[in-house]
C-alpha positions in Angstrom: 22.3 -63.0 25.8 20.5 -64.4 22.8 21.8 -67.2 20.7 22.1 -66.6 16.7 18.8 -68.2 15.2 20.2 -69.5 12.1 20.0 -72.3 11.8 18.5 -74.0 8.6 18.8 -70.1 6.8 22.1 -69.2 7.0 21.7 -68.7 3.6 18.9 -65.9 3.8 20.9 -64.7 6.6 24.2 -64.2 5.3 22.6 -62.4 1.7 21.0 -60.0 4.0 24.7 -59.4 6.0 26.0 -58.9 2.8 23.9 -56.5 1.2 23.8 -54.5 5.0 27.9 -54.7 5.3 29.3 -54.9 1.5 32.7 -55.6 3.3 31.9 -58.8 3.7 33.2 -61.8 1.9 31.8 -65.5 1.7 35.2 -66.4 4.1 33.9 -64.3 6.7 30.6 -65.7 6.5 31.8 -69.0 7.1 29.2 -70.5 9.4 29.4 -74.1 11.0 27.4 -75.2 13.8 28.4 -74.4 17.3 30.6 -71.9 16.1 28.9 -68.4 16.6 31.4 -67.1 18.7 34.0 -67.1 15.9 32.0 -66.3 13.6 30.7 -63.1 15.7 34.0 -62.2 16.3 35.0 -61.9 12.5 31.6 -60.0 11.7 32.8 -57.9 14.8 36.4 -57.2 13.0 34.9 -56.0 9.5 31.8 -54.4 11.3 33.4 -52.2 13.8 29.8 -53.7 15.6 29.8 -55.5 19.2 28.4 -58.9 19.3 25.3 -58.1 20.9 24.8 -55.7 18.0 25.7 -58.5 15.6 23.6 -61.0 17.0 20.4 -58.3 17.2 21.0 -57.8 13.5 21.0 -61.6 12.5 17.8 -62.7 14.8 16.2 -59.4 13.3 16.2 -61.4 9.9 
């Protein structure tokens, strides 16, 4: 399993999510470190997506 490679352009990252998934809102792309889990798992409730998915999309960035 691949860890989320985000860190230091979460910002790039999360324009991308949004323009990919228009659902989503700045609260659910909350990101602090060490928490990828919940963040994945709120992506994963608006998205319909599974993690792996998820986390496929965000290194792919």
């Amino acid at each position: 399993m691949d860890d989320l490679r985000i860190k230091g352009r979460w910002n790039e990252v999360k324009g991308k999510l949004k323009q990919d998934y228009g659902e989503l809102t700045d609260e659910d792309l909350t990101y602090a470190e060490g928490q990828e889990d919940e963040l994945l798992g709120r992506l994963q409730k608006k998205t319909g997506k599974s993690k792996d998915e998820l986390r496929k999309k965000i290194n792919s960035y």
